[in-house]
C-alpha atoms as a printed R data frame, in Angstrom:
    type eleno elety resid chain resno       x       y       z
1   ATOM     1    CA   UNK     A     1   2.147  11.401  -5.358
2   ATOM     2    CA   UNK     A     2  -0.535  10.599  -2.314
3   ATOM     3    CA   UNK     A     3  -1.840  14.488  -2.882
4   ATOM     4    CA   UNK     A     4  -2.194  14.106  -6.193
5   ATOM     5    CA   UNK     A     5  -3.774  11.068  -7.019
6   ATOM     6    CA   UNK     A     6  -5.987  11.241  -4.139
7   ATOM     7    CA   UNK     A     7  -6.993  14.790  -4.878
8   ATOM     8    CA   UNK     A     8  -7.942  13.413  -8.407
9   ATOM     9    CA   UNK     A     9 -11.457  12.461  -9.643
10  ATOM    10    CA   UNK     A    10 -12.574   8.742  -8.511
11  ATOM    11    CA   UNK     A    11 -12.767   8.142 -12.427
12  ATOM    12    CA   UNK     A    12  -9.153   7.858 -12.557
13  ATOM    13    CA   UNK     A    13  -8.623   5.639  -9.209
14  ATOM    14    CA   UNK     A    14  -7.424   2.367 -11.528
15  ATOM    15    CA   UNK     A    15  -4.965   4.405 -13.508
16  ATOM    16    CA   UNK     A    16  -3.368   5.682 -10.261
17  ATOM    17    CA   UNK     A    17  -4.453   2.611  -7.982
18  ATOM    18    CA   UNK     A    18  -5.485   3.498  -5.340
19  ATOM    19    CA   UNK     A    19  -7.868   0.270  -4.587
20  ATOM    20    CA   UNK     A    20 -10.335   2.301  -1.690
21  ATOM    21    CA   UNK     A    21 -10.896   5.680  -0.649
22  ATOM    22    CA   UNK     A    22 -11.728   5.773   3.222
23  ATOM    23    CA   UNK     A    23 -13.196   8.985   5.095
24  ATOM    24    CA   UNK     A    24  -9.575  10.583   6.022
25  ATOM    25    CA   UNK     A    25  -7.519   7.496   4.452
26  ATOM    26    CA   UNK     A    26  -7.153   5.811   1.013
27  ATOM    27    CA   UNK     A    27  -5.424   2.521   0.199
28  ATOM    28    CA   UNK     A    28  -3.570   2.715  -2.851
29  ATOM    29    CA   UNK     A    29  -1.121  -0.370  -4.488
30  ATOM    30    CA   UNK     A    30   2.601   0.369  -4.831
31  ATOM    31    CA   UNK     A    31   3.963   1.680  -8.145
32  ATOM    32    CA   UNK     A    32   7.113  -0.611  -7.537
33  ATOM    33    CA   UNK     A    33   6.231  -3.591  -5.206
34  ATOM    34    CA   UNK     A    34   8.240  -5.977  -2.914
35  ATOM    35    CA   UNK     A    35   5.721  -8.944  -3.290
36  ATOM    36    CA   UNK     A    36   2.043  -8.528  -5.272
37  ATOM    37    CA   UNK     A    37  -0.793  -7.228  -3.277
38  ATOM    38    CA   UNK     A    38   2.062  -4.450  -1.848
39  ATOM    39    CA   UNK     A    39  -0.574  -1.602  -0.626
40  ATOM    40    CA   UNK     A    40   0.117   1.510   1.032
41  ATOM    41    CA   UNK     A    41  -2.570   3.617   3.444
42  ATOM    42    CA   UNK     A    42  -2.335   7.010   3.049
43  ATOM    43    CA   UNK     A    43  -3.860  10.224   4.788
44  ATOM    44    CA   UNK     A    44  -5.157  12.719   2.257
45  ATOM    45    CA   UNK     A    45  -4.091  14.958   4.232
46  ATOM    46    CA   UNK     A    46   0.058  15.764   3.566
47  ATOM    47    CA   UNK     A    47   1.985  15.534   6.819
48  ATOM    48    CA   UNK     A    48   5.105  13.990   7.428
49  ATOM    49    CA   UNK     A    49   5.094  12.465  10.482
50  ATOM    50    CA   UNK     A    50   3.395   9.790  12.252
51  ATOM    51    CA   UNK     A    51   3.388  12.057  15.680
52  ATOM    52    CA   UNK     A    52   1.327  14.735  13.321
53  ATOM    53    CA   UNK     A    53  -1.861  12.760  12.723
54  ATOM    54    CA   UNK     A    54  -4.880  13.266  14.803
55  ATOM    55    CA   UNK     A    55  -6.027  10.011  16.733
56  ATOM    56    CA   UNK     A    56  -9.406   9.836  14.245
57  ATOM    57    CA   UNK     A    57  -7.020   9.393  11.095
58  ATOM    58    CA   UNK     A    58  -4.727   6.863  12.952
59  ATOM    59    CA   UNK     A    59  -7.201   4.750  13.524
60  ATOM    60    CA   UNK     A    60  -8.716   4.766  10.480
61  ATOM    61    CA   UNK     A    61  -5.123   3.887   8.706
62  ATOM    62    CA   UNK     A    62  -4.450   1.044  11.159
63  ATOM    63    CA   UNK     A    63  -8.634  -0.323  10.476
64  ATOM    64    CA   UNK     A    64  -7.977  -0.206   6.717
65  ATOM    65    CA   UNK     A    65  -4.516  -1.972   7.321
66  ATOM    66    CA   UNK     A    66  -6.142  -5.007   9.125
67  ATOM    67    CA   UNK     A    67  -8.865  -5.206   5.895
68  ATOM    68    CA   UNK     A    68  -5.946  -5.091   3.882
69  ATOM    69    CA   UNK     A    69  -4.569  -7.939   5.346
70  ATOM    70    CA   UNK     A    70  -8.145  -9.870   5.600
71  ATOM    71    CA   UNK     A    71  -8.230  -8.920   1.647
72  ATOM    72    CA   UNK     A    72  -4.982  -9.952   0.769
73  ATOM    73    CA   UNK     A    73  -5.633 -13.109   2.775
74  ATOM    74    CA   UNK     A    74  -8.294 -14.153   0.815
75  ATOM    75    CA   UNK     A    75  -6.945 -13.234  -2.745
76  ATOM    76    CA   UNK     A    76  -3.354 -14.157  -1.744
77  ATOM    77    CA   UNK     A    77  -2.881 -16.322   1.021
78  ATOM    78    CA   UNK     A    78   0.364 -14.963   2.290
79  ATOM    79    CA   UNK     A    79   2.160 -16.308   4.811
80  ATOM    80    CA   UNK     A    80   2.987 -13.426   7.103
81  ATOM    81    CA   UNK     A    81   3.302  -9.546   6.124
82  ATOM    82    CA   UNK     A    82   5.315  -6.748   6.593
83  ATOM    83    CA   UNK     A    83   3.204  -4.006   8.171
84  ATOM    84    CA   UNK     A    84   4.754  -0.358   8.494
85  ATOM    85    CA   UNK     A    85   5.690   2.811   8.039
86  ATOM    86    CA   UNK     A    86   9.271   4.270   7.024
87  ATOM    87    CA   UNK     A    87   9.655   8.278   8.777
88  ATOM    88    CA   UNK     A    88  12.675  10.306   7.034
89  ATOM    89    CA   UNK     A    89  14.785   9.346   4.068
90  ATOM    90    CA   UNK     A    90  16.842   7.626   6.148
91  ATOM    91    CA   UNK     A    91  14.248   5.214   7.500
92  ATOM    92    CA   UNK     A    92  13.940   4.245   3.802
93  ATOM    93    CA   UNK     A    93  10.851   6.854   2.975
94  ATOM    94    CA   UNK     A    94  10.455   6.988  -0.752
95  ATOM    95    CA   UNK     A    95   7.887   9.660  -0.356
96  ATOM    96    CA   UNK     A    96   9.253  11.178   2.575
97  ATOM    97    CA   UNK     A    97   6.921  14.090   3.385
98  ATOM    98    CA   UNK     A    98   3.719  11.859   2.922
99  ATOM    99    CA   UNK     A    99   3.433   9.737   6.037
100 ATOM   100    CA   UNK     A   100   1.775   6.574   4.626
101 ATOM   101    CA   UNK     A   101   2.148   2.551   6.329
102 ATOM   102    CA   UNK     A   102   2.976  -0.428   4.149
103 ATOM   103    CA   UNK     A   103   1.248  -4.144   3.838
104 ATOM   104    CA   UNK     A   104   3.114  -6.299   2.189
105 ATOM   105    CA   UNK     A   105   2.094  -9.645   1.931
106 ATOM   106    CA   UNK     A   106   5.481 -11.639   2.519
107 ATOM   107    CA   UNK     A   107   5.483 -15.846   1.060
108 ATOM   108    CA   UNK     A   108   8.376 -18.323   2.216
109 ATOM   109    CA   UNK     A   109  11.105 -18.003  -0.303
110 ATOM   110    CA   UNK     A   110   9.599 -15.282  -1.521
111 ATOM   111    CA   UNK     A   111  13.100 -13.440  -1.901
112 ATOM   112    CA   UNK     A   112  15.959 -14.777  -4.559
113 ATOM   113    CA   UNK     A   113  18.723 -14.379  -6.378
114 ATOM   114    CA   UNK     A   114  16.949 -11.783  -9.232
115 ATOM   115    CA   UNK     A   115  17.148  -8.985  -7.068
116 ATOM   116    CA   UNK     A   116  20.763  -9.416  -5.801
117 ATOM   117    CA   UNK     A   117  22.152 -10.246  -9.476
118 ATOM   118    CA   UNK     A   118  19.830  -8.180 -11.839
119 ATOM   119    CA   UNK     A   119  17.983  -5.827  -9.616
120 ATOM   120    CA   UNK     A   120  15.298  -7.181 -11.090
121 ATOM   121    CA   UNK     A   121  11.817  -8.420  -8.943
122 ATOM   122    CA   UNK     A   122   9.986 -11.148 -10.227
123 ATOM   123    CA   UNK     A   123   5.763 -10.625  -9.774
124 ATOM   124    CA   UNK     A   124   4.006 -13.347 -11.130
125 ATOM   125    CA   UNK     A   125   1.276 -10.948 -11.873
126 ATOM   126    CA   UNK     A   126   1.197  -7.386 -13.462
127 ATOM   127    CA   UNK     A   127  -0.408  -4.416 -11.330
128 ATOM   128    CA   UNK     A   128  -3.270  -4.487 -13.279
129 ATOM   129    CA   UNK     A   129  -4.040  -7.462 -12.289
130 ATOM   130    CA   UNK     A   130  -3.277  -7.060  -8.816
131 ATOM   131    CA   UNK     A   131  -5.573  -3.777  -9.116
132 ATOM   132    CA   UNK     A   132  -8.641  -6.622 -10.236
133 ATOM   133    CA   UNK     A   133  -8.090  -8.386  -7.843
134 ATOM   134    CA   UNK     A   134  -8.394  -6.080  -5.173
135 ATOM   135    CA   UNK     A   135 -10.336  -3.326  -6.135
136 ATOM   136    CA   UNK     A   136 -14.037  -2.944  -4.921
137 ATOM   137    CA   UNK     A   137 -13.118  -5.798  -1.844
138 ATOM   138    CA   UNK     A   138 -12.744  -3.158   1.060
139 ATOM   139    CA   UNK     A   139 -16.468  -2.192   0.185
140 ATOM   140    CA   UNK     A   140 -17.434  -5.712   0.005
């Protein structure tokens, strides 16, 4: 998923979400978020592993996860975030083969009962809208 949609045309960046293209790094939103504002940095290029990404392209992911934050501050005002990455299925990877770090926005209470009774999240907003809101702010 981060190979394709990065390796696509620009043009189609709101149809796969991906909210800012960096020089080695893009920050797309999650397809299936914990919280709104859930964003992902991704290399473009495909490695697996943390250990296997050259010093330029680390820093780079960890500099467009503090904007993220400062973004999602200002749009959201969370109250603390999850910041991360998840190495190897096991580790909870969804795209395992793709390193790529997690900022998610986290709210008191924001957990409750819909997930544990209905697998079901509640977003109070769609990702389209999260995708306005946050598009165009890491050029800003």
């Amino acid at each position: 998923i981060f190979c394709a949609f990065s390796g696509e045309e620009p043009e189609n960046d709101e149809a796969n979400l991906i909210v800012h293209r960096g020089e080695r790094c893009f920050v797309i939103l999650n397809k299936f978020p914990y919280t709104n504002g859930h964003l992902m940095v991704a290399p473009y290029e495909h490695v697996g592993s943390l250990a296997a990404i050259d010093s330029e392209t680390t820093t780079e992911m960890m500099d467009l996860a503090k904007q993220a934050m400062t973004i999602l501050e200002g749009n959201y005002s969370p109250h603390g975030y999850n910041v991360g990455f998840n190495q190897g299925r096991v580790a909870g990877a969804g795209v395992e083969h793709h390193i790529h770090m997690h900022v998610v926005p986290r709210w008191g209470g924001d957990t409750n009962f819909m997930p544990v009774l209905a697998d079901t999240r509640v977003m109070p907003e769609t990702l389209e809208q999260s995708y306005a809101a946050l598009a165009g702010s890491f050029d800003a």
